[in-house]
N, C-alpha and C positions, 0 to 999 in steps of 0.2 A: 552134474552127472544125472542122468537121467531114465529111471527105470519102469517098463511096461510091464504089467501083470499077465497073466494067463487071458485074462478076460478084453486085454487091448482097452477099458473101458477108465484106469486110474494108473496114474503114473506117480510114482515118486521124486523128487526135485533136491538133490543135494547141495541148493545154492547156500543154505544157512539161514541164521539168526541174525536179526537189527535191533540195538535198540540205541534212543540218542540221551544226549548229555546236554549239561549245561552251558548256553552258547557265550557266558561272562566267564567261565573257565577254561573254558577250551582258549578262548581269544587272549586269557590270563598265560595259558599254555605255550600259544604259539608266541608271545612275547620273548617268554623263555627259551624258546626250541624245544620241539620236539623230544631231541634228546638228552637234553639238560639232567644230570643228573642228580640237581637238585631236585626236581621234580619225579624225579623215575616213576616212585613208588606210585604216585597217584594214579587215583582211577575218578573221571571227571564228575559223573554222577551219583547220585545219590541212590541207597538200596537196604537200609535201614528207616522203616516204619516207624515214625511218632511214637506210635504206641511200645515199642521196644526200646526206644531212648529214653522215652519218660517214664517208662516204669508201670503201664496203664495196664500189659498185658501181663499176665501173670506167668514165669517161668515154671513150666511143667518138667523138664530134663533134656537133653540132649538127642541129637538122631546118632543111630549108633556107626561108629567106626567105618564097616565094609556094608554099609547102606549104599548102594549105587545111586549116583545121578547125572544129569543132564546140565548142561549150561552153556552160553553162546555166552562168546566174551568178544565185543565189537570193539573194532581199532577206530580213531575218532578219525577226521576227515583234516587234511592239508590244507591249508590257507582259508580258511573260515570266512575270511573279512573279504578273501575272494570271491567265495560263495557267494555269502549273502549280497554281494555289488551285483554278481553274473546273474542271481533268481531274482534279483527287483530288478534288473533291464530286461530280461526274457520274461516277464511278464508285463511289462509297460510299452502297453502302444506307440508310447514319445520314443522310445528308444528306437536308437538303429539293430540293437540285437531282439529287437521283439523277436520271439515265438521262433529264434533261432539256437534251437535245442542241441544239448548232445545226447549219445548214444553211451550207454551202459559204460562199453569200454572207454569211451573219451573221458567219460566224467571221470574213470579210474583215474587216467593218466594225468589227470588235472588235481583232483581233489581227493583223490581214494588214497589209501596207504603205501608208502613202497614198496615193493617188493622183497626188501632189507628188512624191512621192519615187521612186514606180516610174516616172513620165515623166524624172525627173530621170536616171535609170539609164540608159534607154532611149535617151536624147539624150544622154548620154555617150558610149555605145558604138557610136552612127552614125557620132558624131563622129569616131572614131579608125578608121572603115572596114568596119566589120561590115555586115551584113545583118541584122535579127531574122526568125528563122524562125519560131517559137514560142512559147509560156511564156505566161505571166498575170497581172494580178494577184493575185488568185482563187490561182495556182498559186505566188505569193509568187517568181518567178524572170521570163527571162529569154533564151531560145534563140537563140544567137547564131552568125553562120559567117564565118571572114573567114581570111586569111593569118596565117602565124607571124609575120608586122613588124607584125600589129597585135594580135596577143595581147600582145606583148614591151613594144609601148609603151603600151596600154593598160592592164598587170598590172606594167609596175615587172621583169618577169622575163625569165631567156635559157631559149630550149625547148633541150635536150641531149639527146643519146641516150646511152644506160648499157648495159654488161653486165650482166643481174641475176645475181644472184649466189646464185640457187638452183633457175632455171631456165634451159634451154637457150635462149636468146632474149635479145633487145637489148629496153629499153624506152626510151619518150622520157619527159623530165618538166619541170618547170620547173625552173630549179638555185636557185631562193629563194621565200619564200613570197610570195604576192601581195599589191600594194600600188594604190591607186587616189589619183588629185587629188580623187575624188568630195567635198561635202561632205556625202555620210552613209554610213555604212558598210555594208559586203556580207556576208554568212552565209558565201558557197561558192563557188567557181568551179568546178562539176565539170568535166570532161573534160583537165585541166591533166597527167596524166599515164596511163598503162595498164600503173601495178607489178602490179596485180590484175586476172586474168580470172576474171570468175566463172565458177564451175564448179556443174554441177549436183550434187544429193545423192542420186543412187541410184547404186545398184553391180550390177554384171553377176557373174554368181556364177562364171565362166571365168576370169576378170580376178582378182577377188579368190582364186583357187584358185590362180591362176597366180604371183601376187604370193607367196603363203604357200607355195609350192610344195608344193602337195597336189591329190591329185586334185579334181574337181566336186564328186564325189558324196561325198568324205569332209564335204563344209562343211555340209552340212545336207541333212536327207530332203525328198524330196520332198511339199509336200502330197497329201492325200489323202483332203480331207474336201471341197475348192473345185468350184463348181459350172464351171469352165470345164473347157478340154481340158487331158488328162492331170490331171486333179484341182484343178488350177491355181484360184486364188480370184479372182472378179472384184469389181466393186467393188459389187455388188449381194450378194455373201457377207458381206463387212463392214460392209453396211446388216443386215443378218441377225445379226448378230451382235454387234451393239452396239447398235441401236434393236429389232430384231426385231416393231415392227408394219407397219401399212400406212394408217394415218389420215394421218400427216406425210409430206408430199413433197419440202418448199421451196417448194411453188403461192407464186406472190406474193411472192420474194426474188428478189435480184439479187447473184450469187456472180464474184467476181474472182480474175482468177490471174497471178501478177506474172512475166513470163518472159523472158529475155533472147535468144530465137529465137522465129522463126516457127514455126508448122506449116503440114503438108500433112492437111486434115480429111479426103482417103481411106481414113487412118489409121484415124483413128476411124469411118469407115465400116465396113471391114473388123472392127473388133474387136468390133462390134455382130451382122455378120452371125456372125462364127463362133459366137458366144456365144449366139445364137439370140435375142437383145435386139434392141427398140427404143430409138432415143433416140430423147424429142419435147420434149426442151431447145434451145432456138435458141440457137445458139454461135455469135460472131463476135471477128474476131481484130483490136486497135485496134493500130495503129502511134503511140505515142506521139511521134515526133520525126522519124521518117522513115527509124527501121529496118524493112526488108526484113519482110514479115509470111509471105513465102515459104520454105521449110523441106524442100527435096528432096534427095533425096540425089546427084540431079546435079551439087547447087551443093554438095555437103560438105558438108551441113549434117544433124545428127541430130537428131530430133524426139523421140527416148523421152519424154525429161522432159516435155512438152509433151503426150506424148498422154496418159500413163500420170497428170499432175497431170487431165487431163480426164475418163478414165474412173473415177476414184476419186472426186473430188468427185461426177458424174452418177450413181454407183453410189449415193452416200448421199443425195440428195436429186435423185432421177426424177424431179422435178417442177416444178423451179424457172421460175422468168419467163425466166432469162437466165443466159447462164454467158460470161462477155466475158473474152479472153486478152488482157490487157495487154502490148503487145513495145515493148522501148528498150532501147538502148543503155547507159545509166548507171541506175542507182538510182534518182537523184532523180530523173529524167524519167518511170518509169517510176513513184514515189510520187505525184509530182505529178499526173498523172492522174488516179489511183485517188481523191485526195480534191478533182477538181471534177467528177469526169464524170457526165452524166447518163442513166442512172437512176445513184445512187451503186452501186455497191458494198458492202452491209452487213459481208459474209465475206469473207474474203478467206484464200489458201492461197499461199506461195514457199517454194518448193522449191530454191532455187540460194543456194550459200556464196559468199562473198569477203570478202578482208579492205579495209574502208574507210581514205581518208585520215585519217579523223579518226573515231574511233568515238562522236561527237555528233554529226557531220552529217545525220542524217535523226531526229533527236529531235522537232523542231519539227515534222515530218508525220505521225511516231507520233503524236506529242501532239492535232495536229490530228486524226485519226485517231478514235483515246480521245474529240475533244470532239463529234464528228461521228456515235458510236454503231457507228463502223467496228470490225470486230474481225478482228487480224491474224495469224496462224499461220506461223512461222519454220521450217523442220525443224530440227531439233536438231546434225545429220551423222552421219555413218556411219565416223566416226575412233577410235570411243571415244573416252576421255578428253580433254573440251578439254584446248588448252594453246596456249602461244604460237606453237608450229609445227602447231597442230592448231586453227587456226582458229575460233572458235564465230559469229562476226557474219554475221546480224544477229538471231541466235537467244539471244544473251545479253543481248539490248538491254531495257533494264527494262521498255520502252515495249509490248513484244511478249509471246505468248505460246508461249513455245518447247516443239516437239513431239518426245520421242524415240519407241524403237522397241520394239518386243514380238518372241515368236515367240508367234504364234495359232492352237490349235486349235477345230475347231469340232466340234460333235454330227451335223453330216451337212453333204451339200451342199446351199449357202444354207439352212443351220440355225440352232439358237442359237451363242450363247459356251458353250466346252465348260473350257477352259483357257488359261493365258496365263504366259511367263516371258518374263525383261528379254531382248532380242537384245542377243546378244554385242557386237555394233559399235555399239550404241545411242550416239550423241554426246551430253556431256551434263559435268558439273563445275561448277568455279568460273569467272567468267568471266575470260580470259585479256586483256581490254581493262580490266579496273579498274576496272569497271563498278558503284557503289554499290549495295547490297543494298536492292529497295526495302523498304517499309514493311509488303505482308506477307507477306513472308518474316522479317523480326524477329519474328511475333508469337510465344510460349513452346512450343516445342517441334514446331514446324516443322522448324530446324537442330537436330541434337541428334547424339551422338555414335554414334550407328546409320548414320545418311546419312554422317558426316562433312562437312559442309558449312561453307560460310565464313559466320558474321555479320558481317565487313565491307563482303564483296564478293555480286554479284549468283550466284544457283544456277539451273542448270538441268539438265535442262528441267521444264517447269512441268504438261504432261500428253502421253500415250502411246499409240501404238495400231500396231498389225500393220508389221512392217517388214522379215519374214525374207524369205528367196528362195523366197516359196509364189506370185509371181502370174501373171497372164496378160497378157500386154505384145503390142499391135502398133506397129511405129513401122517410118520409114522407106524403106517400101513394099519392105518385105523378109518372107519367110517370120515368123508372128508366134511367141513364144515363149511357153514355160510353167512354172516353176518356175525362173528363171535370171536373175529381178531382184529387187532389192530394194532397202530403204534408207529412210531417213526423210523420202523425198520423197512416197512411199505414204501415210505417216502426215498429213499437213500439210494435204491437199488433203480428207482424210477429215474432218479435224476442221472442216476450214468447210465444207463438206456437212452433218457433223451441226448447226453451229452453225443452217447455215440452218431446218432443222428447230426449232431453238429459238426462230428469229425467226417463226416462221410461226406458232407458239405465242401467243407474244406478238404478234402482229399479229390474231389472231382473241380474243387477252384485248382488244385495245384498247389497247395498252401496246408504246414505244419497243424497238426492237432491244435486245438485251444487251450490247454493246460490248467493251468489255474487260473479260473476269469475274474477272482475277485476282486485286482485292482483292474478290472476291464469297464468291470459289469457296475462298480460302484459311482466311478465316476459319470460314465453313462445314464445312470440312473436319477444323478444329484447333482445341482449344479449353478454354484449362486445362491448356495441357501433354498432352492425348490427343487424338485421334482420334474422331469424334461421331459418333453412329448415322448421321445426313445423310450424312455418307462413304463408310459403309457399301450402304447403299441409291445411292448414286449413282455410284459406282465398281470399278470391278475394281483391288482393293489387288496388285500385282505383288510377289510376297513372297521371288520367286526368280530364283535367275541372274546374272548382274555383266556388267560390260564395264568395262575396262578397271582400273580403281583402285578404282571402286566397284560396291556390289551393291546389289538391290534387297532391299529389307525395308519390314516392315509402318510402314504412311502413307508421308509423303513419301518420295519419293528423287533420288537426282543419275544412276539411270541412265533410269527412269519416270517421275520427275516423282509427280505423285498416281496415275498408273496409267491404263487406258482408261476410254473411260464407258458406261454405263451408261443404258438409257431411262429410268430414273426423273431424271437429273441435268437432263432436258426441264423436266421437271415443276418441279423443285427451281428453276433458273433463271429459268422463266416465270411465278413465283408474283409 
């Protein structure tokens, strides 16, 4: 469902909520059947926090009775073991079904819930006093709003409030995991607690100066080569700089941006005038569930990451059909969109960290994602070195392709690529969720004892581009800035920009999007244990510099990933 404002300028998007579950239960599930009613009750996921099993957060009281709330309760997906054969052949060159996608509705028909089943859900949850606002089948979930006495008795759980116990603030959650009479089982019930706010992934260069207690100007020089004010690079320098032609625009893509706030698009009006740029991309901002698509700073609300994910992708493909800001409140509401909406989304760029209940829950829309020819860009973060307290999801997730960060010099303003070393705060490691290593990252001399990387576990990130405090930022409807952000939120947004370039390749070859290139781009890259001229020719090998535990060295790494790209890596893709 689909609704326009007075303003024609933001539309709201009744597709629903995603989120994924564990893919050794689900597969544990479909053993059983579906609807086994030994199983009924179960819900695959996990949605109780450490810290409230073990006893770490301190019980404050209860949320009271006719408290209203929100929650997407996602159906998990049909033949899993199907999936996962159909997204590793549609992404393998060797295969006869490379890059032979389906469409929203196929995939329904294939792997989505029956129609049996998702009425069945739906008539449970009236039953116990909800409302459905949202969600679809299509969208595999569920949009629900009702009082805490019917979450309680609907989910088997008591809603509590906790002290967390590593920030200043009380959270509410369920005190047990959820359980249903259903007789077929659920994936997810997002919104059952708020331990995690996401936060965005750029850093304000004051802030960071301030934390390390050193001056500004000790953290890094100023650019000096960027075509904005004060030298500042905009996102048209890093089209320059990484594609450096002008045949590819995006004409004829459809570029998405996953974000948990509104904007105010004055923003981006103004950063176009200063910059002495046109935009003539049609930009519209979807409220996936009936968050607020509004962004002022009246209401407290900052827009950086919102404007700065907009000028970065528009910077690298001036030319697209569409550039649509996905806003929701949870994850999965905000996935679930992205893989029904119409036009889809081929590229896609998120910019914003937090750590998940369950780090499978959104597996099954990556997945869907990969079978749909979507292609999904994580920023890597701006912590250095993952680690347990250093968050890396959803940028570790096998499913994704995770982006860290560079310091980028260039030949002039809006020139070529002049030089490039790893940025120090580049986020990037082993994954700290346990996350299995996929398949090609095993291949011979990927991990090797240069990168230090894990063969058990998942590495990232996977690829890199400009992340230091060189750029031009307006947000806010404040004075705009220039050399005093930065972070892997820059980077993420670039790379589906440039991707769309790729797809536009392939669209005038005659030939399906690129989707998720990283068993493409791996193998190509590595090969016999070295490194293959194709690497060469398609990448900037980042050879220098570290962050955190690790440094950057020739091929892969864990703080660049394979490094930035390169126009030819167009060419290499769309063959």
């Amino acid at each position: 469902m689909t609704r326009t404002d007075s303003t024609g300028t933001y539309t709201t998007l009744g597709t629903g909520l995603v989120r994924k579950a564990c893919g050794l239960s689900l597969a544990i599930a479909m053993v059983f059947g579906a609807t086994n009613a030994a199983h009924a009750a179960q819900v695959y996921t996990h949605h109780v926090r450490d810290a409230v099993n073990q006893g770490t957060a301190q019980l404050v009281g209860s949320l009271p009775a006719t408290q209203w709330m929100s929650l997407d309760v996602v159906l998990p997906v049909r033949d899993q073991a199907g999936l996962d054969q159909f997204v590793a052949d549609v992404t393998n060159p060797a295969s006869p079904n490379f890059h032979h996608y389906l469409t929203p509705a196929q995939f329904t028909a294939r792997f989505g819930p029956t129609q049996n089943d998702y009425a069945t859900v739906v008539d449970y949850l009236t039953k116990h006093g909800f409302t459905v606002t949202g969600g679809s089948r299509d969208g595999m979930d569920v949009q629900i709003a009702g009082p805490v006495s019917a979450v309680e008795s609907a989910f088997n759980v008591k809603m509590r409030v906790y002290k967390h116990p590593t920030e200043s603030r009380n959270f509410f959650s369920a005190d047990r995991e959820p359980t249903t009479s259903l007789a077929i089982p659920l994936w997810h019930v997002s919104g059952l607690n708020n331990y995690s706010i996401p936060k965005p992934l750029y850093v304000k260069k004051s802030d960071y100066a301030a934390a390390s207690g050193i001056s500004p100007d000790a953290v890094v020089s100023h650019a000096t080569t960027g075509s904005g004010p004060s030298s500042s690079f905009l996102g048209s320098d890093m089209r320059a700089a990484y594609y450096g032609g002008s045949a590819l625009t995006g004409a004829g893509q459809n570029l998405g941006l996953f974000e948990y706030e509104g904007t105010d698009l004055a923003d981006l009006t103004t950063y176009y005038k200063n910059a002495k740029q046109t935009n003539n991309v049609p930009v519209s901002v979807i409220s996936v569930d009936g968050t607020s698509t509004s962004c002022t700073a009246k209401s407290n609300c900052d827009d950086t990451e919102q404007t700065l994910d907009m000028t970065q992708a528009l910077g690298m493909a001036p030319g697209l059909s569409s550039l649509v800001m996905y806003v929701g409140s949870t994850d999965t509401a905000i996935i679930s969109a992205m893989t029904t909406h119409s036009p889809l989304p081929t590229t896609i760029g998120c910019s914003w960290g937090w750590t998940p209940d369950d780090p499978s829950t959104l597996d099954p829309y990556f997945e869907k994602m990969a079978a749909q020819g979507q292609t999904f860009f994580a920023a890597s973060g701006d912590s250095s070195t993952w680690s347990s307290r250093n968050e890396a999801w959803p940028a570790d997730d096998a499913y994704v392709i995770s982006v860290g960060g560079t310091d980028l010099t260039t030949a002039s303003a809006g020139g070529a690529w002049k030089s490039e070393t790893a940025w120090v705060d580049s986020g990037g490691g082993i994954s700290p969720d346990k996350i299995a290593i996929p398949s090609w990252q095993k291949l011979s001399g990927v991990i090797n004892s240069s990168n230090k990387g894990s063969t058990t576990y998942r590495n990232g990130p996977d690829v890199s581009a400009n992340a230091n405090f060189t750029f031009y930022v307006c947000a806010d409807q404040t004075t705009c800035t220039a050399n005093d952000y930065g972070g892997t939120s820059f980077a993420a947004p670039m790379w589906a920009g440039f991707i769309a370039l790729v797809n536009q390749q392939l669209a005038a070859n005659g030939s399906a999007p690129i989707g998720n290139f990283n068993a493409t781009v791996y193998p190509e890259n590595e090969s016999g244990g070295k490194t293959t001229s194709t690497y060469s020719t398609d990448f900037h090998d980042i050879t220098s510099g570290k962050s955190g535990s690790y440094s950057a060295v020739t091929g892969y790494d864990l703080v660049t990933g394979w490094g930035s790209p390169k126009a030819a890596l167009i060419t290499t893709l769309s063959q």
